[in-house]
C-alpha positions as CSV (number, residue, x, y, z in Angstrom):
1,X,187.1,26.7,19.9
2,X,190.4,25.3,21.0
3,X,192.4,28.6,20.7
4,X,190.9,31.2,23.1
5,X,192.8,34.3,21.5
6,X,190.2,33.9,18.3
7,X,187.4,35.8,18.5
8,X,184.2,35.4,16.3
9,X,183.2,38.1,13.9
10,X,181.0,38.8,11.5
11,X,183.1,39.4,8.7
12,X,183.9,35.0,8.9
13,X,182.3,34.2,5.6
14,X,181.3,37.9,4.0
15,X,180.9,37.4,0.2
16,X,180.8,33.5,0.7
17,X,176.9,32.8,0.8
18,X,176.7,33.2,-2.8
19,X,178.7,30.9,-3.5
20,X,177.1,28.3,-1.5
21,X,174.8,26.8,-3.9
22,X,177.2,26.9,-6.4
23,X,180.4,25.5,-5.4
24,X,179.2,23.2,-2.7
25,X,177.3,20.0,-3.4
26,X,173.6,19.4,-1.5
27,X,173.5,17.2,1.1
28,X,172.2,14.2,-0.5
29,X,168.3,13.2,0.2
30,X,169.9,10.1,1.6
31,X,170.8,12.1,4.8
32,X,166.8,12.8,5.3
33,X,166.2,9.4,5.1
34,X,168.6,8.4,7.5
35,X,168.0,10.8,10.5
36,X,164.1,10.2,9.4
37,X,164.6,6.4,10.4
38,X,167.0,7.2,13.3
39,X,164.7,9.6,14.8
40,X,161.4,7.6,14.0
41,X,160.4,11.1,12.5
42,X,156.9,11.8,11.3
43,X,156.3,15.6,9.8
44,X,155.5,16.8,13.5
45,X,157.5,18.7,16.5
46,X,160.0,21.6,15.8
47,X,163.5,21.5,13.9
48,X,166.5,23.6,15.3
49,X,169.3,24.1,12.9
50,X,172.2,25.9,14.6
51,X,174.5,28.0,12.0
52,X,172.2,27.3,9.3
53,X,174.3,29.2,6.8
54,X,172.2,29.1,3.2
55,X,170.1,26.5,4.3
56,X,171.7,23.6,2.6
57,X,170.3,21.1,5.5
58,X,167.5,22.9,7.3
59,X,165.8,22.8,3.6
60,X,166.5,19.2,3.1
61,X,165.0,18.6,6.8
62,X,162.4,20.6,7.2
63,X,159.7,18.5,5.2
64,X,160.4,16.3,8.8
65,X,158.9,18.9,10.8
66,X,155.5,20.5,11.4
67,X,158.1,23.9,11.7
68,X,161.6,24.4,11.0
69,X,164.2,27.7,12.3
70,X,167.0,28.0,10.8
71,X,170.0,30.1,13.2
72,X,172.8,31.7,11.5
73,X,174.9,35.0,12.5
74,X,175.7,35.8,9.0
75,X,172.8,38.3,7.7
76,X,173.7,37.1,3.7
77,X,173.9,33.7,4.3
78,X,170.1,33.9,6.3
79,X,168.9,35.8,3.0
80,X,170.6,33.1,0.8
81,X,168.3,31.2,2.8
82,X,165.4,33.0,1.9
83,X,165.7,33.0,-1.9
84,X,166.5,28.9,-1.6
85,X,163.1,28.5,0.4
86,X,161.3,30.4,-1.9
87,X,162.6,28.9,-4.7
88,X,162.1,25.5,-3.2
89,X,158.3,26.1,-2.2
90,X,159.5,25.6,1.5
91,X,156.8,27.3,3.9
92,X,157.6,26.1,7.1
93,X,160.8,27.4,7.8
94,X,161.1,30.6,9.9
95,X,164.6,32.4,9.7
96,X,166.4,34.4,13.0
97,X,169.8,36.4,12.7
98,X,171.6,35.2,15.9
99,X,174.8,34.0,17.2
100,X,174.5,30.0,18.5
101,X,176.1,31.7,21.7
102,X,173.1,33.7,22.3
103,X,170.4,31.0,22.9
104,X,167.9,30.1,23.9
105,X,166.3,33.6,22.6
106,X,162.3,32.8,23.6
107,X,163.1,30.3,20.5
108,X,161.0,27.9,22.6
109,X,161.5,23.6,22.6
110,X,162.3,21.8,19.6
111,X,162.6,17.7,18.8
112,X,165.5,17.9,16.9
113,X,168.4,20.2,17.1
114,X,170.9,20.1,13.6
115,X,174.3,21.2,12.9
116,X,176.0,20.6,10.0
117,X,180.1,22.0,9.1
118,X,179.0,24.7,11.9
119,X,179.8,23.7,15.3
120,X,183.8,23.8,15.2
121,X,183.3,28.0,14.9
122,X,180.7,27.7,18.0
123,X,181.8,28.2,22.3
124,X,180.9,24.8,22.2
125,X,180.8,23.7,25.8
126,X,178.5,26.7,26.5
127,X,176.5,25.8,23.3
128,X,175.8,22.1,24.1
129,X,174.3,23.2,27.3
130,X,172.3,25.7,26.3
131,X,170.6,23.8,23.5
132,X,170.0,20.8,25.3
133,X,168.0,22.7,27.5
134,X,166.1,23.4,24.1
135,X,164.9,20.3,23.5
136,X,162.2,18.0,24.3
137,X,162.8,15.1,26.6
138,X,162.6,12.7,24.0
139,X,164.7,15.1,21.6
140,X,168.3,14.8,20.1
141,X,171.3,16.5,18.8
142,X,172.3,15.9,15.3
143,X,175.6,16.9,14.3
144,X,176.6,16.3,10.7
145,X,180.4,15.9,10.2
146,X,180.9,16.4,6.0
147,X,183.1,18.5,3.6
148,X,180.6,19.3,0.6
149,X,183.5,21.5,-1.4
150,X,185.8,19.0,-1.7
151,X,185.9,15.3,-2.4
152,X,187.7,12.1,-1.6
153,X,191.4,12.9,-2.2
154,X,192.9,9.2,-3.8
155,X,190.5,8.2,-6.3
156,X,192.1,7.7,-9.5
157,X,189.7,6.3,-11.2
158,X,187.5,9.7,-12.5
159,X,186.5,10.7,-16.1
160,X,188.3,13.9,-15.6
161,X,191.2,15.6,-13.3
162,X,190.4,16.3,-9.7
163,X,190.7,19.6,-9.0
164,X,194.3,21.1,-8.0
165,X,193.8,21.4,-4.2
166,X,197.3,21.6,-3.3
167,X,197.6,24.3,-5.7
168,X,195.0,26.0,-5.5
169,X,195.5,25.7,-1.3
170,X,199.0,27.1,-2.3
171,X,197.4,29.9,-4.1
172,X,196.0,31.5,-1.6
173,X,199.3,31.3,0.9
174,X,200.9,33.3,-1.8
175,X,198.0,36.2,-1.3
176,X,197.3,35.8,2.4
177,X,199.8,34.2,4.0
178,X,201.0,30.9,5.2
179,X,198.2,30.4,8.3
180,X,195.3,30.0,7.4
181,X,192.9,33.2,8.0
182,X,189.4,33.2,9.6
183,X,187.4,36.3,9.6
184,X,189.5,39.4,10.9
185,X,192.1,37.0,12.8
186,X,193.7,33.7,11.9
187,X,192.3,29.9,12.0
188,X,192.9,28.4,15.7
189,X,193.9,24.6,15.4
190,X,190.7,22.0,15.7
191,X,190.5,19.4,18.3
192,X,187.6,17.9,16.9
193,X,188.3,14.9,19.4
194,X,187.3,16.6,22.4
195,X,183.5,16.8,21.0
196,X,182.6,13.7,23.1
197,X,183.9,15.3,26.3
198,X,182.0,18.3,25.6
199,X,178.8,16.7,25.1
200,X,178.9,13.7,27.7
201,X,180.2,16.9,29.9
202,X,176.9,18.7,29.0
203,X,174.8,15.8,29.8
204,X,174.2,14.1,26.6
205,X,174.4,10.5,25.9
206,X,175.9,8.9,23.0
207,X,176.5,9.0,20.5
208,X,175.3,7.2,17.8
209,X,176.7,7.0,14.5
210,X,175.8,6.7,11.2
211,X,177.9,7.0,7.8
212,X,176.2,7.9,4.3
213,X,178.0,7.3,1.4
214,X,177.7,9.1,-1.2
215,X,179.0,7.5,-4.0
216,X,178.8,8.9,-7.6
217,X,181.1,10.8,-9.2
218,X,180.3,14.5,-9.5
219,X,181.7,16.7,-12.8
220,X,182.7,20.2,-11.6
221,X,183.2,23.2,-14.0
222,X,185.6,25.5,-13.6
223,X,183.0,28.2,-12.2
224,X,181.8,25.6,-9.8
225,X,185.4,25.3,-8.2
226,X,186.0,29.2,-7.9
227,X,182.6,29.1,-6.3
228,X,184.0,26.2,-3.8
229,X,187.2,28.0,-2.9
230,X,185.1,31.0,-1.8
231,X,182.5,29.9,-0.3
232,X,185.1,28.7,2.4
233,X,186.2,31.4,5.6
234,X,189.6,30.8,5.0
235,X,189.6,32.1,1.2
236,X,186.2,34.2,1.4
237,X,186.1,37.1,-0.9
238,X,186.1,39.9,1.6
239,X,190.0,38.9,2.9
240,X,191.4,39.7,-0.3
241,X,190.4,43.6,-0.4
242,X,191.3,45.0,-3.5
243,X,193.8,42.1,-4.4
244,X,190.2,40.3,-4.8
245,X,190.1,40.4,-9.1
246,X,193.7,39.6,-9.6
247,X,193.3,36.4,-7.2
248,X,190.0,35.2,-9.2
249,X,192.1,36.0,-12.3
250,X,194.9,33.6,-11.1
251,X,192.6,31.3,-9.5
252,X,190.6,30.6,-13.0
253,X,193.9,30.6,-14.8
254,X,195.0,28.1,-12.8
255,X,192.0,26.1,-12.7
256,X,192.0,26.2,-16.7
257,X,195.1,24.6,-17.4
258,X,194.7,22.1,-15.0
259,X,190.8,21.0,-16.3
260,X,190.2,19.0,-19.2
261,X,187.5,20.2,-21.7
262,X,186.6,22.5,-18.8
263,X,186.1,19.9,-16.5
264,X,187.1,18.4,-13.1
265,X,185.5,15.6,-11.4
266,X,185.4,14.1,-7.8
267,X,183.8,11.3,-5.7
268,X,182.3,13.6,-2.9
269,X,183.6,12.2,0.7
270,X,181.1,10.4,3.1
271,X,179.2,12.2,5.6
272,X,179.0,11.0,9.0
273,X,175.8,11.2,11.5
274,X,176.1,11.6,14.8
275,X,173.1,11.8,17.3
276,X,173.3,12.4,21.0
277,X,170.7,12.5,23.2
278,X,169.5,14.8,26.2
């Protein structure tokens, strides 16, 4: 992390997993596609996704793979999980409460290591190391840089009103203050441009880049965007203790004026690939 004073806990995203497959867009099959090309993949070797959360990717990926485990420190997002795999018909996918910190953990060697909207919470000098000693000489690291809760900020062209993100983002200053809160402490600043140091640092080579678009415009109700704002660590349920039902109330209000018919829409934003290897 780029502030050393925050410390992970395990309060980061309580409440939030529920709201996962709700508020939050999949990752579109597009992004299978692309890292199945990239990585001339073939439904054999071993999958590695690193702060898995509710599956969203490992789920999408794991068809890829002979097996698939999914890593998370969050015990309700890892049972989220669960009930998506089952739902889904996904066998192959074994599930392990851990911190990303605490590999390698007997977990064994793996093609393909994932993480997707997870590694900015990770010690991720200590991380990179650790994993690449994970994978197979021929292996790589797949981080997926996206925002699935939120889409593309200046499209004016949309059959309905975008959601009121500066409102809502206001909101939530007004019950928890103006910095922005992460688990029991607040949100250290990103430096999301020192991830090439870290990895060439680590030994990796790279990176490789590839963008999927995404496109087509998505219709959001105004459950769907209550969902969104709390499946994020910086508005998750838990931070608003008993204040929680009169925030929802204010949220929803809010959200109801500004729809139309009930109704938002957004062009979700691309997602960017990148791949390093060992």
């Amino acid at each position: 992390m780029a502030d050393a004073t925050w410390q992970w806990d395990e309060t980061l995203y309580a409440g939030s997993a529920r709201h996962y497959s709700v508020g939050r867009w999949p990752y579109p099959p597009a992004i299978a596609e692309a890292i199945r090309t990239a990585l001339d993949l073939d439904s054999t070797g071993r999958l590695l996704d690193v702060g898995c959360g509710p599956g969203s990717l490992t789920l999408l990926l794991a068809p890829q793979f002979e097996t698939a485990v999914g890593v998370d420190a969050d015990r309700d997002m890892l049972a989220e999980a669960q009930r998506r795999a089952g739902a889904a018909g996904v066998t192959n996918v074994e599930w392990r409460h851990l911190r990303a910190e605490d590999l390698p953990a007997d977990l064994g060697t793996f093609r393909v290591a994932t993480f997707a909207q997870s590694y900015h919470w990770m010690d991720r000098p200590l991380v990179a190391r650790r994993v690449r000693d994970m994978l197979a000489p021929d292996g790589a690291w797949v981080h997926l840089s996206a925002n699935t809760h939120q889409g593309v900020a200046d499209d004016d062209r949309l059959p309905y009103p975008r959601p009121p993100w500066t409102r809502i983002d206001e909101l939530v200053a007004r019950y928890l203050g103006p910095v922005r809160r992460a688990g029991r402490g607040l949100r250290p600043a990103d430096t999301p441009a020192a991830e090439e140091d870290v990895m060439r640092h680590a030994g990796y080579a790279g990176p490789h880049r590839i963008t999927v678009g995404q496109g087509n415009v998505v219709e959001r109700s105004v459950d769907e965007v209550t969902s969104a704002v709390f499946s994020l660590s910086s508005s998750a349920p838990h931070l608003f203790g008993d204040r929680l039902p009169a925030f929802e109330a204010d949220l929803r209000e809010l959200l109801t004026s500004a729809a139309r018919d009930g109704l938002f829409a957004e062009r979700p934003r691309d997602i960017e690939i990148v791949i390093w290897r060992p």
